[in-house]
N, C-alpha and C positions, 0 to 999 in steps of 0.2 A: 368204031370197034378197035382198030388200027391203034389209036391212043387211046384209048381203056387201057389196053394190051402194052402198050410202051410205058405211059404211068407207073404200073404196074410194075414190069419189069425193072424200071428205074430207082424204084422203093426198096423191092426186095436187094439188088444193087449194092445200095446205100448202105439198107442194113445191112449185110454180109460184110460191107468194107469199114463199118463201123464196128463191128465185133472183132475184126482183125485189128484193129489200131487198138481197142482194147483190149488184146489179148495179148502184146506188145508191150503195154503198159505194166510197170511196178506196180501192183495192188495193193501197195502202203507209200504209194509218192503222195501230197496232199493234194486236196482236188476234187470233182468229181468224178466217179464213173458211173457204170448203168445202174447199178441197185443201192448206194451206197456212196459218200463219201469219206474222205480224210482229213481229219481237221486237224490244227497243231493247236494247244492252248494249256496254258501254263509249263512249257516246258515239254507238254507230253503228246502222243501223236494218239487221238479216238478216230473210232470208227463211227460215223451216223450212220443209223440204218431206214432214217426216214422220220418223219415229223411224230409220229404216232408210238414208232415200235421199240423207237431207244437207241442208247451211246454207249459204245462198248471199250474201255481202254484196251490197245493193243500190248501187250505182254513178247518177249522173250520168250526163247524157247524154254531159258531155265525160270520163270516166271517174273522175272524184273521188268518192268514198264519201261516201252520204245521211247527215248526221246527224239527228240524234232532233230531234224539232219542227222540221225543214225539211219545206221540199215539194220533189218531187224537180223537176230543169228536162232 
């Protein structure tokens, strides 16, 4: 029961320190994260949102498309 209880608590751990490293994280650096990645291709920086649901290009505030090694404004 001892280690049911220890597993357990090592998990949730884990997850808790992995939400903090990803909350740390630029959410347009490429890569992945938890729901979602950043791809760079042709020049321009998309979002995937998974096999199924689709790829969103990232936009400017004023609506000009992110390129790759920008930061977005």
């Amino acid at each position: 029961m001892k280690t049911l209880l220890g597993l357990f608590g090592l998990t949730i751990g884990l997850l808790v320190l992995a939400g903090y490293c990803e909350s740390k994280k630029d959410p347009y650096e490429p890569g992945m994260h938890f729901d979602y990645s950043i791809q760079c291709e042709n020049g321009f920086v998309y979002k995937v949102l998974g096999r199924r649901k689709g790829t969103i290009q990232v936009l400017n505030s004023d609506g000009t498309p992110l390129k790759c090694g920008e930061k977005i404004y």
